[in-house]
C-alpha positions as CSV (number, residue, x, y, z in Angstrom):
1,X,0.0,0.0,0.0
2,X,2.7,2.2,0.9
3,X,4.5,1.4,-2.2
4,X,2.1,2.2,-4.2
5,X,1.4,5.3,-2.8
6,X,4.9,6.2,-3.0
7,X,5.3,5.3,-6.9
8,X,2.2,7.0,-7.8
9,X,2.4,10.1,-10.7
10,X,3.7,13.6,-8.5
11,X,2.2,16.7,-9.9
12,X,5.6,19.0,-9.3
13,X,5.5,22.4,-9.8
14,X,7.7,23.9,-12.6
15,X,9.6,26.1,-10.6
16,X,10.0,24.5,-7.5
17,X,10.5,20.6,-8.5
18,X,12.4,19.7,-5.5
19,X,10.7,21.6,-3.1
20,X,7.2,20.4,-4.5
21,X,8.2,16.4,-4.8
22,X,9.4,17.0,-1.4
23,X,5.7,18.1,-0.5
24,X,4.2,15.4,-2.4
25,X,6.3,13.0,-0.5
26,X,5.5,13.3,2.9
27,X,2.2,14.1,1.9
28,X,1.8,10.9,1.1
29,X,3.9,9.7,3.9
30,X,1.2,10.5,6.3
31,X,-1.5,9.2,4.2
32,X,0.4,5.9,4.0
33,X,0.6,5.9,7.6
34,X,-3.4,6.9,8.3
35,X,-4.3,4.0,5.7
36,X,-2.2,1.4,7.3
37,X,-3.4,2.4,11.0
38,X,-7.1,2.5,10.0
39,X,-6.7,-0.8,8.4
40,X,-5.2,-2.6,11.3
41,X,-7.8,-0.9,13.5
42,X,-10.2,-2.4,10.8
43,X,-8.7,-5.6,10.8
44,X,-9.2,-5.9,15.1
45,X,-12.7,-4.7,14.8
46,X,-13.5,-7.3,12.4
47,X,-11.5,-10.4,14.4
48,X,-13.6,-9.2,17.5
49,X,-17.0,-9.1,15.2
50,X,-15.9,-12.6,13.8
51,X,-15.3,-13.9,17.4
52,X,-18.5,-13.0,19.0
53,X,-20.2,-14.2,15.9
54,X,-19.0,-17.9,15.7
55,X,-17.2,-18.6,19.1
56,X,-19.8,-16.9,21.5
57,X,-22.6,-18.1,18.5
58,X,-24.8,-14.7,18.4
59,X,-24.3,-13.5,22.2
60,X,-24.3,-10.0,22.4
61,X,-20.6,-8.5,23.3
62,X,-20.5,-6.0,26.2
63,X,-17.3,-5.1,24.9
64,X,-18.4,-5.0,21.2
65,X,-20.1,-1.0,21.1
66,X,-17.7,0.8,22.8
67,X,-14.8,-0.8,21.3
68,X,-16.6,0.1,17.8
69,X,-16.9,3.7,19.1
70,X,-13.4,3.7,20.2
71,X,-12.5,2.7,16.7
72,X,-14.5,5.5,15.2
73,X,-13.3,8.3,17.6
74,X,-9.6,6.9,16.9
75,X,-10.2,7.1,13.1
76,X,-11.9,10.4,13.1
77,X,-9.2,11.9,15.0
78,X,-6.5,10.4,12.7
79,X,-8.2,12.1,9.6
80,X,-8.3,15.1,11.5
81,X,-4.6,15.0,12.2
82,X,-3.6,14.2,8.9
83,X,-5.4,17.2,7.5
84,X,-3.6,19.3,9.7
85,X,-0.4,17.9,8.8
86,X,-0.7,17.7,5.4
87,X,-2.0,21.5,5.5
88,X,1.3,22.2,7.5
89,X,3.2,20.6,4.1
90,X,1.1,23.3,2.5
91,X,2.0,26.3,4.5
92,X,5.8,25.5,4.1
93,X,4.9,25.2,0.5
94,X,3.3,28.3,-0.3
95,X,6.6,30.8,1.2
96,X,8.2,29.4,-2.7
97,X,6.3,31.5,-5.5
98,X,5.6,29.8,-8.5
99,X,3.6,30.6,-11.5
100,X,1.3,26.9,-11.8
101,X,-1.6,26.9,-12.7
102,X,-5.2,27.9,-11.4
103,X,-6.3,24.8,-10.0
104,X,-2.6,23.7,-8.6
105,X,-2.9,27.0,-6.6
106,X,-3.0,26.1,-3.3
107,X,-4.9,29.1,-2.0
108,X,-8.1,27.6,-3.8
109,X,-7.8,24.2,-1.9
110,X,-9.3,24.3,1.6
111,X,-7.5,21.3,3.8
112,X,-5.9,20.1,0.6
113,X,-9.3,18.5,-0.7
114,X,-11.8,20.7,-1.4
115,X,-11.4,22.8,-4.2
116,X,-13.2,26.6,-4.0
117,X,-12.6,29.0,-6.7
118,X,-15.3,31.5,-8.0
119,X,-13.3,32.7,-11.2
120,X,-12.9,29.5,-12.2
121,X,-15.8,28.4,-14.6
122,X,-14.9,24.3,-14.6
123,X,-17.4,22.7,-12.7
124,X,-15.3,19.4,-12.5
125,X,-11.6,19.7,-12.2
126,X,-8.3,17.0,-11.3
127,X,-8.1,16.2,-7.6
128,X,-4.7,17.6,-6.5
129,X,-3.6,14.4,-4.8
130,X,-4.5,11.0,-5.8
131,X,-6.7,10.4,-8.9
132,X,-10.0,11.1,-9.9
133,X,-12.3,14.3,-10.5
134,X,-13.6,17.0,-7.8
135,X,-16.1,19.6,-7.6
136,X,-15.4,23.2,-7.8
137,X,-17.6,24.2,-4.8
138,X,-17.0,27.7,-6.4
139,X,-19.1,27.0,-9.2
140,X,-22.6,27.7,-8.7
141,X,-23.8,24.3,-10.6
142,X,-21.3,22.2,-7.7
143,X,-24.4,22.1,-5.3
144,X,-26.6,20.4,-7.6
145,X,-23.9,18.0,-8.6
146,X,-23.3,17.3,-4.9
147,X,-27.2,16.7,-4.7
148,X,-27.2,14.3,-7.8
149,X,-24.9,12.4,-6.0
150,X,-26.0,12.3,-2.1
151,X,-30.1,12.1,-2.9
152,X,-30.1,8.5,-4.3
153,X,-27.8,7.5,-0.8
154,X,-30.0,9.5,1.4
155,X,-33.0,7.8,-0.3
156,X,-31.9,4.5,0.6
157,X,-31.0,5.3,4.0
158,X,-33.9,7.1,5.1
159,X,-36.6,5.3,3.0
């Protein structure tokens, strides 16, 4: 997992390549260190599932619940911290000016995720780390797309 995340394609700036693989890389040192702690605590929580399932055959836990919550305050908390560090990584980052693009801008991304930019007419645009697509919440069409996609899973939950 790590290995993977390690290899993956940098976006470097132009200017700053160093500097900006340097970002990347301990970027995605923390991420690989969140993943691999949420999976182990993933991993526990599913043994302990698995062992009041078949061993105590269907008898409730006591220990079950707040171990589950435990796990979810535990994960919460680790996704909090890596947001902070990674927005740390950021701050370093933006003292080097550099002429990138609009959308590698780091001003525009709040928490290194969510990308707000008013003047900037793309409704969908690259995700800075990782792969895939994100919203320009910026963009007045963003709040129906974000509605297109949470009705049908709200729907199902509360139906």
């Amino acid at each position: 997992m790590g290995v993977g995340m390690k290899s993956a394609k940098i976006q470097l700036s132009a200017q700053e390549k160093k500097a900006s693989a340097e970002r990347e890389l301990h970027q995605r040192k923390y991420g690989s260190w969140y993943l691999a702690a949420s999976n182990l605590g993933m991993t526990i929580l599913l043994v302990v599932l698995q062992y009041t399932s078949i061993i105590l055959q269907n008898e409730t836990a006591s220990y079950f619940f707040p171990l589950f919550t435990g796990f979810m305050i535990l994960t919460f908390g680790g996704l909090l911290l890596l947001i902070w560090r990674i927005s740390k990584s950021n701050e370093r980052f933006e003292t080097i000016h550099t002429n990138e693009s609009v959308s590698g801008d780091d001003r525009y991304w709040k928490w290194g995720i969510f990308y707000i930019n008013k003047d900037d007419s793309a409704l969908l645009i690259q995700k800075k780390f990782g792969v895939g697509w994100t919203v320009n919440f910026g963009n007045k069409w963003s709040v129906v797309v974000v509605l297109l996609i949470l009705l049908p899973i709200l729907l199902i939950i509360f139906i």
